[in-house]
TORTORPA-152921 format. One line per field, with one value per residue (C-alpha): x, y, z; residue number from 1; residue in three letters. Coordinates in nm, 4 decimals, always signed. Last residue first. Example, Ala and Ser with C-alpha at 12.3 -4.5 7.8 and 13.67 -1.06 7.14 Angstrom:
east: c(+1.3670:+1.2300)
north: c(-0.1060:-0.4500)
up: c(+0.7140:+0.7800)
num: c(2:1)
residuo: c(Ser:Ala)
//
This chain:
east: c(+1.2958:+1.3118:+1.3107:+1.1066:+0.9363:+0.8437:+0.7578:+0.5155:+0.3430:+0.3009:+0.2072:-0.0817:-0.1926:-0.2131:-0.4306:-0.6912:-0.7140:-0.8551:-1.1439:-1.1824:-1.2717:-1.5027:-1.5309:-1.8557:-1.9551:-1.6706:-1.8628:-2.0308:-1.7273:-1.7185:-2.0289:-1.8158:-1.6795:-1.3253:-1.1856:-0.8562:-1.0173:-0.7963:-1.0383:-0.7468:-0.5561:-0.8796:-0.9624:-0.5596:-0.5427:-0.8788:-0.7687:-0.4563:-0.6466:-0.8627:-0.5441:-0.3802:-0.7267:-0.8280:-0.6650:-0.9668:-1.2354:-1.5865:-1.4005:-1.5992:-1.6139:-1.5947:-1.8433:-1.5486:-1.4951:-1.3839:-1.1786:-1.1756:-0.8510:-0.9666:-0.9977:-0.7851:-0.4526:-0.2024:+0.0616:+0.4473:+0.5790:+0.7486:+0.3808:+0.1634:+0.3947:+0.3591:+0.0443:-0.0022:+0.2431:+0.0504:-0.2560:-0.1194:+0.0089:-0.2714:-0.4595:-0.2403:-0.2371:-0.5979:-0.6553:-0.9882:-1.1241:-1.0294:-1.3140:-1.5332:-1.6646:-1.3930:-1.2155:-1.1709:-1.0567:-1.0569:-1.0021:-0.8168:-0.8882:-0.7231:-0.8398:-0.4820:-0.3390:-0.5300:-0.4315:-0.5181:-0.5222:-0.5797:-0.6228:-0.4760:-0.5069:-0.2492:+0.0918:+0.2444:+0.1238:-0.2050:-0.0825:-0.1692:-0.1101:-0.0619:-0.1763:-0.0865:-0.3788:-0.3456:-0.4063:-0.1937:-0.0421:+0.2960:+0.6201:+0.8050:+0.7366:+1.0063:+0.8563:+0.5030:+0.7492:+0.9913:+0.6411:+0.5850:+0.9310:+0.8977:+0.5685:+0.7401:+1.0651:+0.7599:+0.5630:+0.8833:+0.7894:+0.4591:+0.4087:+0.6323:+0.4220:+0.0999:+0.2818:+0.4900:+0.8271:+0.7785:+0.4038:+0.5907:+0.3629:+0.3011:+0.1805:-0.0852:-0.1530:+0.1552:+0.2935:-0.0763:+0.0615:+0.2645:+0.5992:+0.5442:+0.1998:-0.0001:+0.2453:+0.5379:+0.3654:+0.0947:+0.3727:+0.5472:+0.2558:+0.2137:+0.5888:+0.5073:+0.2618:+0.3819:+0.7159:+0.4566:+0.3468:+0.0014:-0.2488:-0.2277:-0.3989:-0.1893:-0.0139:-0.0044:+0.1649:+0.3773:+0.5685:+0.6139:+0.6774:+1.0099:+1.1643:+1.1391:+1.4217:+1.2804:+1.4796:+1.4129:+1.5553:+1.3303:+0.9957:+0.8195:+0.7636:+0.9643:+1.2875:+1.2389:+1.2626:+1.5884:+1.4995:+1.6817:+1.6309:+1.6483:+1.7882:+1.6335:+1.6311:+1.2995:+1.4845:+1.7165:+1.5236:+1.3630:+1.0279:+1.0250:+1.0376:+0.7066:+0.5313:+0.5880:+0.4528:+0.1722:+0.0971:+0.0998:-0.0914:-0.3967:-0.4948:-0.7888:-1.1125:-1.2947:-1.6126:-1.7657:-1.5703:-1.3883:-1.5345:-1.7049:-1.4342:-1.2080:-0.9298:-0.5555:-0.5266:-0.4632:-0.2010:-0.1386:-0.4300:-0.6689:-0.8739:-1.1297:-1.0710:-1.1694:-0.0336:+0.2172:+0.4049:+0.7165:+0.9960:+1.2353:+1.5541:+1.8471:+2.0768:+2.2081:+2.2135:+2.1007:+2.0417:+2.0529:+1.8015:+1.8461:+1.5301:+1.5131:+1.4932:+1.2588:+1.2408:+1.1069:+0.8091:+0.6657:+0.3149:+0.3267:-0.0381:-0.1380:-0.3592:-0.6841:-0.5968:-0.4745:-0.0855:+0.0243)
north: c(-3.1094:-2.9245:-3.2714:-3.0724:-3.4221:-3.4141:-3.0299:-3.0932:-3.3454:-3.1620:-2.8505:-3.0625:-3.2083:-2.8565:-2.7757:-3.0670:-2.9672:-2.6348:-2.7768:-3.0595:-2.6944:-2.6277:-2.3288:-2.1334:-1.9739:-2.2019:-2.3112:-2.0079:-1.7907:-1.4782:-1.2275:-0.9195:-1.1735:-1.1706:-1.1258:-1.3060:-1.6011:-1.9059:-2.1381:-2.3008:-1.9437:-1.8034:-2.1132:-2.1425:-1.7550:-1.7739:-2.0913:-1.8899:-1.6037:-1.8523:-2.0488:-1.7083:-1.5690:-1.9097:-1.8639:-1.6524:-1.8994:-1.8776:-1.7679:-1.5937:-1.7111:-1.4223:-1.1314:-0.9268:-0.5589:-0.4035:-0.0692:+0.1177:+0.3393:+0.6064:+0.6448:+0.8003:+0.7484:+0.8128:+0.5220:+0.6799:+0.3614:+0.4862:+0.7215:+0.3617:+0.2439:+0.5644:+0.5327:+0.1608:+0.2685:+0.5739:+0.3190:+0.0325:+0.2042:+0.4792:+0.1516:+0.0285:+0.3303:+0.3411:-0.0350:-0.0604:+0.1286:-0.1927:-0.3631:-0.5328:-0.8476:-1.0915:-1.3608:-1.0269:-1.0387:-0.6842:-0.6218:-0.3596:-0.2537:-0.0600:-0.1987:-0.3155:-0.2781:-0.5325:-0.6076:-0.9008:-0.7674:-1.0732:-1.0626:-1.1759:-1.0680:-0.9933:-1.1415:-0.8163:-0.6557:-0.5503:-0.8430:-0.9111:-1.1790:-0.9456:-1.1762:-0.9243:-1.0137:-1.0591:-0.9299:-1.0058:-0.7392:-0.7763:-0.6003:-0.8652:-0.8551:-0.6410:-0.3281:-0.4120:-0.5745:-0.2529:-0.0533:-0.2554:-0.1906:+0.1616:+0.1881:-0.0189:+0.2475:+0.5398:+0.3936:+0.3441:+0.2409:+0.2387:+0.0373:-0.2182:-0.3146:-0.3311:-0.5567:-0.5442:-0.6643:-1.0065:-1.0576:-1.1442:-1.0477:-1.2856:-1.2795:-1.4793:-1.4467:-1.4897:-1.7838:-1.8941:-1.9540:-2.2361:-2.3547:-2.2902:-2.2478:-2.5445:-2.7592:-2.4915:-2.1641:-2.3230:-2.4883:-2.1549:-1.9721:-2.2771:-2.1602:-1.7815:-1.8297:-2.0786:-1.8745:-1.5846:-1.6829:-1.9060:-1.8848:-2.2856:-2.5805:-2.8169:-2.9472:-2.6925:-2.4268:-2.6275:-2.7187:-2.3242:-2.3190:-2.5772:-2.3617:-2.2358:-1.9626:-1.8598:-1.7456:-1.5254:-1.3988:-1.1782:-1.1896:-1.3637:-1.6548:-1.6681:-1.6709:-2.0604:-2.0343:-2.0675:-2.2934:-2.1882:-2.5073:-2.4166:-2.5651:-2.5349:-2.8742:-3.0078:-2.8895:-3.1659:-3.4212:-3.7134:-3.5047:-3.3197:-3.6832:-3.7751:-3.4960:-3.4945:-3.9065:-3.7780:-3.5128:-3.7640:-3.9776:-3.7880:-3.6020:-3.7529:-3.6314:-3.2770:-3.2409:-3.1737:-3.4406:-3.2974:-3.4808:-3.1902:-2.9469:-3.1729:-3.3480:-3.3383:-2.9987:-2.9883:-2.8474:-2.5507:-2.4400:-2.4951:-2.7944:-2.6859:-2.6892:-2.6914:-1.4047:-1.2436:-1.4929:-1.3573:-1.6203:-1.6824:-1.8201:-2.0804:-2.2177:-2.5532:-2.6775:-2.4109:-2.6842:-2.4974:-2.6101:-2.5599:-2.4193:-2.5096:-2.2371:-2.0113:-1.8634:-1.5072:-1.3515:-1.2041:-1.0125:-0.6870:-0.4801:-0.2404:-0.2895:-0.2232:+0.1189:+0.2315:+0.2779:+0.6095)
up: c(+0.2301:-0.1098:-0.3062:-0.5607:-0.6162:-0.2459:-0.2245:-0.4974:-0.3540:-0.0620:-0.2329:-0.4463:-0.1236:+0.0549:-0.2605:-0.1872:+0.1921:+0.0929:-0.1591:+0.1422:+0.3681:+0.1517:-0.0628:-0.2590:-0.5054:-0.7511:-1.0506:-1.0832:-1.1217:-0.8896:-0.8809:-1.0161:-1.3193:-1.3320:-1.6746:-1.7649:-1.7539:-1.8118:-1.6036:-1.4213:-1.3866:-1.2521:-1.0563:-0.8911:-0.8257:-0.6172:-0.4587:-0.3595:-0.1858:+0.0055:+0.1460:+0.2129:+0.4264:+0.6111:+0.9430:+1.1162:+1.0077:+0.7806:+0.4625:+0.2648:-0.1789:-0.4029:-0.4743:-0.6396:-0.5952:-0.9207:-0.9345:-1.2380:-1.3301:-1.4835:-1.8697:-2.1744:-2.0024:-2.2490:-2.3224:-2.3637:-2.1935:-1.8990:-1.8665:-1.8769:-1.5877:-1.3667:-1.4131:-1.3174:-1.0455:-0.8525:-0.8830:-0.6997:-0.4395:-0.3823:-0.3501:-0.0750:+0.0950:+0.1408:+0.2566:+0.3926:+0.1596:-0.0968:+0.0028:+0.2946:+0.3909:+0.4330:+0.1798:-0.0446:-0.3892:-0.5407:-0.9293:-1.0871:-1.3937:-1.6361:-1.9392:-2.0524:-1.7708:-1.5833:-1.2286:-0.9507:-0.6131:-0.3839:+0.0187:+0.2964:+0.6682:+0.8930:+1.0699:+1.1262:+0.7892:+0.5642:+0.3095:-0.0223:-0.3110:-0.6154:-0.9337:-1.2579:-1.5479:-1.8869:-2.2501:-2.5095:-2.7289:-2.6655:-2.5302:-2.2868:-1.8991:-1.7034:-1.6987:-1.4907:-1.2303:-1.2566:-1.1729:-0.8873:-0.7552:-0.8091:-0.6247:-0.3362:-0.3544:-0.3578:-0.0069:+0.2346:+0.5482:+0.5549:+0.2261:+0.3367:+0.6355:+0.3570:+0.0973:-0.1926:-0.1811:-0.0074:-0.1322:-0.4755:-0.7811:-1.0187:-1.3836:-1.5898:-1.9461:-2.1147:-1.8641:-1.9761:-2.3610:-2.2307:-2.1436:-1.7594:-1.6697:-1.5088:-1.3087:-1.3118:-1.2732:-1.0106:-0.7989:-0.7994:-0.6472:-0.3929:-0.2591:-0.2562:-0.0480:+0.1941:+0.2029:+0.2438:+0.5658:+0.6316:+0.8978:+1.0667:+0.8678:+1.0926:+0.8616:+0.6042:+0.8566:+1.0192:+0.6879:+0.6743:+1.0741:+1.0246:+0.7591:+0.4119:+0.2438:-0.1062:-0.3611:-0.6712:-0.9702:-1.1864:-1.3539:-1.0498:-1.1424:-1.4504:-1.2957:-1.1583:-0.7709:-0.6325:-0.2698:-0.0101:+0.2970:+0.6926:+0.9719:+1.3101:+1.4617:+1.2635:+0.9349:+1.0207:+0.8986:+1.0291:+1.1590:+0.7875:+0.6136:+0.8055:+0.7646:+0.3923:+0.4119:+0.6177:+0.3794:+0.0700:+0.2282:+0.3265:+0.6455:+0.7411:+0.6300:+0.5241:+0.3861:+0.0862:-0.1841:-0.4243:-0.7504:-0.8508:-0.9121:-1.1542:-1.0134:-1.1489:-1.2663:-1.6437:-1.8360:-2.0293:-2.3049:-2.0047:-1.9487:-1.6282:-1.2361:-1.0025:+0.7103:+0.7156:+0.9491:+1.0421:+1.0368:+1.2326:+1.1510:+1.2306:+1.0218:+1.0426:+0.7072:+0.4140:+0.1369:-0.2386:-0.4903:-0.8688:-1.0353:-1.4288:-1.6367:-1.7729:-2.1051:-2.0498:-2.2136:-1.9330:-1.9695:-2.1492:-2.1720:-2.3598:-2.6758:-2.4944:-2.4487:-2.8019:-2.9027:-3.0128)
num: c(308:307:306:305:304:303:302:301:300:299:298:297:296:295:294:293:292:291:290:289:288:287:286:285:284:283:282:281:280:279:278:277:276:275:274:273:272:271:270:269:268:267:266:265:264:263:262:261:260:259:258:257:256:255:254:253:252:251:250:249:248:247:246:245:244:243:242:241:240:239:238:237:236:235:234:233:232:231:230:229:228:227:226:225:224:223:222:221:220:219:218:217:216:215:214:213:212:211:210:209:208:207:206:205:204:203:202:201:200:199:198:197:196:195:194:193:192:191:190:189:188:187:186:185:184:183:182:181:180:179:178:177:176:175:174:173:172:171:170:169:168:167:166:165:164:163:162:161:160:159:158:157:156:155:154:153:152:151:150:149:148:147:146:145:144:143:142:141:140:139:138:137:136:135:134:133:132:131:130:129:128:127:126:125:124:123:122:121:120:119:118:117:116:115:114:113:112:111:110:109:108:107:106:105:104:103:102:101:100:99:98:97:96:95:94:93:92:91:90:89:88:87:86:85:84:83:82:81:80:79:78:77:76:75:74:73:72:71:70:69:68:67:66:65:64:63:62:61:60:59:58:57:56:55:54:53:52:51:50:49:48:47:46:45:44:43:42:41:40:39:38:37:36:35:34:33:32:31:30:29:28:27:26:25:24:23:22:21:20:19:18:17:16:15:14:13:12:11:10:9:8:7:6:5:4:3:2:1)
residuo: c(Unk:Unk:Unk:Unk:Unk:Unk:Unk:Unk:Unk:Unk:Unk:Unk:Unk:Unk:Unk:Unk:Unk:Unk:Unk:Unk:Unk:Unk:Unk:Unk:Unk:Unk:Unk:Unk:Unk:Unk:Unk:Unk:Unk:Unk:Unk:Unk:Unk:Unk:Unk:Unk:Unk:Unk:Unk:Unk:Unk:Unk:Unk:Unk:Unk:Unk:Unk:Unk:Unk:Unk:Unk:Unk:Unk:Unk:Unk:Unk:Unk:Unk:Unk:Unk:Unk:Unk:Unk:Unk:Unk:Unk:Unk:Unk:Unk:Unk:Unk:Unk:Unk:Unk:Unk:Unk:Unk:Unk:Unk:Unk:Unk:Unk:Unk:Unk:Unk:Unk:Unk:Unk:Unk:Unk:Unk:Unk:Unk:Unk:Unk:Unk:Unk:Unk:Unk:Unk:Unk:Unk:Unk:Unk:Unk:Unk:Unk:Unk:Unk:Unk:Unk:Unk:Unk:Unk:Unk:Unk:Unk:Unk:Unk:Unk:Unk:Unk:Unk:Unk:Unk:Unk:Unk:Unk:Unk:Unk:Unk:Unk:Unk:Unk:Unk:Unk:Unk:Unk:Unk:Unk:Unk:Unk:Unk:Unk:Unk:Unk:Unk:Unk:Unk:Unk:Unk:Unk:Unk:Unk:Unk:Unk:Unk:Unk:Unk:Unk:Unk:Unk:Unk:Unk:Unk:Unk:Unk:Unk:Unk:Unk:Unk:Unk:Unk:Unk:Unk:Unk:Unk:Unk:Unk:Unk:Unk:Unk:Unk:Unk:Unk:Unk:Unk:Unk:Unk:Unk:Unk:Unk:Unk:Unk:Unk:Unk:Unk:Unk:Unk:Unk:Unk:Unk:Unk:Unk:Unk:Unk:Unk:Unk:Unk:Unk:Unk:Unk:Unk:Unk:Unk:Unk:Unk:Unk:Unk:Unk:Unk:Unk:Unk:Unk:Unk:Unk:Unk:Unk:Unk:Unk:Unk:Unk:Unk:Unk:Unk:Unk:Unk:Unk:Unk:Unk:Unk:Unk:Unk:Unk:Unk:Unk:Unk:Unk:Unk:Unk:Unk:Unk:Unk:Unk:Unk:Unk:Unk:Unk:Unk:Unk:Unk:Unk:Unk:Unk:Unk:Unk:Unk:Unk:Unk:Unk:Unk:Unk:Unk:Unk:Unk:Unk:Unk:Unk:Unk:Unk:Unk:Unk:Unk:Unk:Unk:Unk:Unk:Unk:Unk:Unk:Unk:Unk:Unk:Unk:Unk:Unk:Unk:Unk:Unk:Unk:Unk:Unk:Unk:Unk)
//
């Protein structure tokens, strides 16, 4: 019988390059649910105090972006499938993004999970993949776990969380599980990021409040964890503890996803796989020019992708 603190089984997959697959033509809608130190991976291109305070122009790189999205056909209602590199998530995944998604970072708009899950693969490839953090650090799509799913069918979302858990490889490293989430129809983010080797959850919350606020949710997350340890024959010696964090408030209605990514991007940035209850000093606080800086690093991202 294995102890407590030696559970936990990040991914230990060999990633591959995405391809990208062009949807032309096809018309969707999408439903809008809505620093840095040297790490052992790579380094993020501007260090915390050189962003500036406030927020300017929209930079080049965006304008270029916004540029190639008005001369392309996306503008007339075709959409792009992006594969996503299987280490992301721990499993195949695809991503359809559309007019609204580029929307969305230009004009600072509440952002969807295409958004979400797009940045989320930036991270994994510019600071993760083919290091030690892709056995640290593990995402959660906000596709098949979120607060609309939940109500519809609460045990198939606790078995998909529990295949997540599953599907990393059998180690002794510790690390956390990112879950970017919803609370449905267009609603407010926040992050659930999951220990199982302590068994801790902790609670990122943009707005006052905590995890009460989502009951079903938490039942969620803690039906799988022990459902998890069980699969693996690991006796629960302790309760699962959850941990509000003091983290930077958002002083908006649309800044929820952009805050709950900036949390993933310090954390992974500062390689901490504990969460202190009072947030990171270096990052008490947000401005908007911290925001604008990651919708830079997506643009630029989408534009070597070629997604567009």
């Amino acid at each position: 019988m294995v102890g407590d603190t030696d559970l936990i089984f990040p991914d230990a997959e060999t990633p591959t390059r995405p391809t990208h697959k062009v949807g032309k033509g096809i018309s969707r809608r999408i439903e809008s649910v809505a620093s840095q130190k040297e790490v052992p991976g790579r380094k993020l291109k501007s260090a915390a105090k050189d962003i500036p305070t406030t927020s300017g122009t929209k930079s080049q790189i965006m304008m270029r972006l916004e540029k190639m999205v008005d001369e392309s056909d996306i503008m007339h209602g075709a959409i792009r499938s992006i594969d996503f590199d299987e280490g992301v998530f721990g499993a195949a995944h695809f991503e359809i993004i559309a007019k609204e998604d580029m929307q969305q970072l230009f004009e600072h708009d509440e952002l969807g999970i295409a958004v979400i899950h797009t940045y989320i693969w930036y991270m994994y490839v510019t600071l993760m993949r083919g290091t030690e953090l892709c056995n640290r650090f593990n995402f959660i799509a906000a596709s098949r776990i979120n607060a609309t799913l939940i109500t519809k069918n609460p045990t198939s979302v606790k078995n998909d969380l529990v295949d997540r858990f599953m599907a990393a490889g059998d180690n002794t490293t510790p690390s956390l599980y990112f879950l970017p989430f919803n609370s449905g129809n267009g609603g407010h983010w926040v992050l659930v990021a999951m220990d199982l080797s302590r068994l801790i959850v902790y609670y990122l919350d943009s707005l006052s409040g905590d995890w009460s606020k989502y009951p079903s949710m938490k039942k969620t997350v803690d039906a799988a964890i022990i459902k998890f340890r069980s699969k693996k024959n690991y006796r629960n010696r302790k309760d699962i503890t959850w941990v509000r964090v003091q983290c930077p408030q958002q002083n908006n209605s649309v800044d929820c996803g952009f805050f709950v990514l900036r949390f993933m991007r310090d954390i992974i940035a500062l390689n901490r796989i504990d969460i202190p209850k009072m947030y990171f000093e270096e990052y008490k606080s947000y401005s908007r020019a911290h925001l604008d800086e990651m919708k830079d690093e997506l643009c630029q991202f989408i534009v070597d992708q070629r997604i567009i």
